[in-house]
C-alpha positions as CSV (number, residue, x, y, z in Angstrom):
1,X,285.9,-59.7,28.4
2,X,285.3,-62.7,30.2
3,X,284.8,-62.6,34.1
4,X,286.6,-65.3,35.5
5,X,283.7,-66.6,39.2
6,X,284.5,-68.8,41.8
7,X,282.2,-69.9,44.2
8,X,283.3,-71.7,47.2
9,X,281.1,-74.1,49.2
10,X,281.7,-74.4,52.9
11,X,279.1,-77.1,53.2
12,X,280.6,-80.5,54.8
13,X,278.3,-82.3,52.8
14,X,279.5,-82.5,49.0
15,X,276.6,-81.1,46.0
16,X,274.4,-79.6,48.9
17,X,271.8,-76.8,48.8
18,X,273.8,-74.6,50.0
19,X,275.9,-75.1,46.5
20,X,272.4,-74.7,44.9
21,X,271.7,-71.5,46.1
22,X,275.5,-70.3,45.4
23,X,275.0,-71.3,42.1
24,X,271.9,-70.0,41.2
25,X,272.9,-66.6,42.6
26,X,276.0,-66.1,40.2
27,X,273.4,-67.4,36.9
28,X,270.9,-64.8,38.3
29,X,273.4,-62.1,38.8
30,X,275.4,-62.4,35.6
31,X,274.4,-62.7,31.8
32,X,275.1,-66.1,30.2
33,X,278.4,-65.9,28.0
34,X,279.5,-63.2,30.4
35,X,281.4,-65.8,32.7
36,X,283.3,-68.4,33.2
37,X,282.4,-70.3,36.6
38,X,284.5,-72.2,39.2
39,X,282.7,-74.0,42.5
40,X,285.3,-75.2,44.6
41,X,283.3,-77.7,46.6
42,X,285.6,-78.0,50.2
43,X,283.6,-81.1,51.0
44,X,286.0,-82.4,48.1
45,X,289.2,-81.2,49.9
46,X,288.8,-82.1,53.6
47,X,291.9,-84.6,53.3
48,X,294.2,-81.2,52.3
49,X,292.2,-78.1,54.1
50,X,294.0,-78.7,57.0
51,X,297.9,-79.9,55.7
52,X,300.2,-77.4,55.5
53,X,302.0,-76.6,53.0
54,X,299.4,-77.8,50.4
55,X,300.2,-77.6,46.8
56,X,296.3,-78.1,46.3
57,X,294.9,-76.0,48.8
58,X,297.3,-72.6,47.5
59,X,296.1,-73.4,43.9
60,X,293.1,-73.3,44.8
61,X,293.5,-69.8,46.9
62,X,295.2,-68.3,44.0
63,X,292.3,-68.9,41.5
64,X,289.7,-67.5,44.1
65,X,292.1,-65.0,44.6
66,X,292.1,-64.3,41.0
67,X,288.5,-63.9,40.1
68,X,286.7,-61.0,39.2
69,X,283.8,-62.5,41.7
70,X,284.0,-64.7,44.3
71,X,280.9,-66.2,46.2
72,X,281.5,-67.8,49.8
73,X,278.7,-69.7,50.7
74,X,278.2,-71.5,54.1
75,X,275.4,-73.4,55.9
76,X,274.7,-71.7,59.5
77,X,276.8,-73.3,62.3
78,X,276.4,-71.8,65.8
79,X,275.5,-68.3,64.0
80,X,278.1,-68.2,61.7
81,X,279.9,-69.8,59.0
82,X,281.5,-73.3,58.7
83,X,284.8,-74.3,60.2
84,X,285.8,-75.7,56.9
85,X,284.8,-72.6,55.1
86,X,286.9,-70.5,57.8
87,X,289.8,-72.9,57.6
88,X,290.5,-72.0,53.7
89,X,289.8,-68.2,54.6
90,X,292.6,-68.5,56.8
91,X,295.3,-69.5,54.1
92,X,294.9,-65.8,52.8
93,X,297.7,-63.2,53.9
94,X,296.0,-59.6,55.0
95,X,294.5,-58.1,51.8
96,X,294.7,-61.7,49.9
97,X,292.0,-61.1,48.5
98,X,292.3,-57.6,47.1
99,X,290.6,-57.1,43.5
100,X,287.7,-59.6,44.3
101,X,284.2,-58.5,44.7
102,X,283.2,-61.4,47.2
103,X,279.1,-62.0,48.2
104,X,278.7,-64.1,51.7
105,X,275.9,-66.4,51.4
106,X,274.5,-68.5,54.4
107,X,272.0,-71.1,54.1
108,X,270.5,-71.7,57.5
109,X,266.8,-73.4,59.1
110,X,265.4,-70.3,59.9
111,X,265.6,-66.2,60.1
112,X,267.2,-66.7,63.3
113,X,270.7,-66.0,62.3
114,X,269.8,-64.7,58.9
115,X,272.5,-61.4,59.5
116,X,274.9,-64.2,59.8
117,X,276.2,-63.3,56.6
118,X,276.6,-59.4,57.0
119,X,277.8,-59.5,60.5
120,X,280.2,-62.9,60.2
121,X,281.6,-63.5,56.5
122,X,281.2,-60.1,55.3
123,X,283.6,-58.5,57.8
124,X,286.3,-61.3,57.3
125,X,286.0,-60.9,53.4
126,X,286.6,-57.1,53.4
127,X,289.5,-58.0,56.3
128,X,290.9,-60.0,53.5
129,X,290.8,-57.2,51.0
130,X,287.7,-58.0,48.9
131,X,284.9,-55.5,47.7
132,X,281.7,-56.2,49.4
133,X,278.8,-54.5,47.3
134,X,275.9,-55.0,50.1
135,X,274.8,-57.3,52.8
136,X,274.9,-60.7,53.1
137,X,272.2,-63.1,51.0
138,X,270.6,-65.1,53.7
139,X,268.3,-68.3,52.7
140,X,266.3,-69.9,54.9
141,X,265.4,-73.5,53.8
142,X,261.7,-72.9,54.4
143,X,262.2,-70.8,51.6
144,X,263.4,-73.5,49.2
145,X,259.8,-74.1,47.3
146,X,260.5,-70.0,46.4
147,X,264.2,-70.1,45.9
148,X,264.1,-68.6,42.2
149,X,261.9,-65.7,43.3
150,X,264.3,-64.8,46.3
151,X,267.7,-65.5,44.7
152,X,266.4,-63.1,42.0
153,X,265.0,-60.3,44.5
154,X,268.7,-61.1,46.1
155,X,270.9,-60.8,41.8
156,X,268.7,-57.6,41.4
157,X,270.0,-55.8,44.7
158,X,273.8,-56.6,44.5
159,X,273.3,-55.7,40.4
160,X,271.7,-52.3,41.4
161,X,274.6,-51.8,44.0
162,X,277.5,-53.2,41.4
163,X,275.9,-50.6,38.9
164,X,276.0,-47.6,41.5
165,X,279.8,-48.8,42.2
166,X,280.7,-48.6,38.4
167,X,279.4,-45.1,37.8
168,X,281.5,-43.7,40.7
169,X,284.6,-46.4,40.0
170,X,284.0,-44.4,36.1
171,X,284.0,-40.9,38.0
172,X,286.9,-41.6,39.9
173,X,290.0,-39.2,39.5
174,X,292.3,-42.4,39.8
175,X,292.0,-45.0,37.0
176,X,291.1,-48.0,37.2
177,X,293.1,-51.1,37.4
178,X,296.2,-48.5,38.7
């Protein structure tokens, strides 16, 4: 089986680090072959992100709604995540996001805000209905010259919590998927 990822990029600026990171978090999580990966780059969509109805913008919900695992990734603004990042959460219903395990990622210039993630984007993703298996991956860019060593410390923690989840989720009197 195939997971079907999404990443999407709340960066203003199109193919930024903040995509980088994003992106080397889902090849460090996940074993090549395993996955097929989406990045929906907002940058790309600021002419529709705020026009509704949008065709374009609800296709694109319904394929991050759709995937197995979805990263949200966001450069710090004022101790939290992007407007344009909050502006495409906001086209979900309640539990629109039901069935998705979702990782917040912020990027940010320091460890000032680095619980940005946990205490920001995590509680709107579980709002939404997604599975959150930990707290938030943080980056600061002063860690950038190191940013294989801490994106894996970062894939080794949520795969140690995803495997924890899968032996209960396989010990559970409810099956899965019902």
């Amino acid at each position: 089986m195939t997971l079907h990822v999404t990443t999407v990029v709340g960066n203003p600026k199109p193919a930024s680090r903040t995509r980088k990171v994003a992106e080397l978090l889902v090849e460090k999580l996940l074993v090549p072959g395993t996955y097929d990966l989406e990045v929906i780059d907002l940058a790309d969509h600021t002419d529709e992100i705020f026009a509704w109805p949008s065709e374009k913008m609800s296709a694109l919900n319904a394929r991050v709604a759709e995937s197995d695992l979805a990263v949200f990734a966001s450069p710090t603004y004022k101790a939290t995540y992007t407007g344009l990042l909050k502006a495409f959460l906001d086209r979900y219903p309640a539990n629109g996001l039901t069935g998705v395990t979702a990782i917040p990622v912020h990027t940010g210039a320091d460890f000032t805000h680095s619980m940005g993630p946990t205490f920001t984007l995590s509680p709107l993703l579980v709002e939404l209905g997604a599975t959150v298996p930990g707290r938030g991956f943080y980056l600061a860019l002063s860690q950038m010259d190191q940013l294989s060593e801490v994106v894996d410390a970062a894939a080794s923690e949520y795969a140690a919590n995803l495997a924890r989840l899968a032996r209960v989720a396989a010990a559970s009197a409810s099956p899965v998927g019902a």
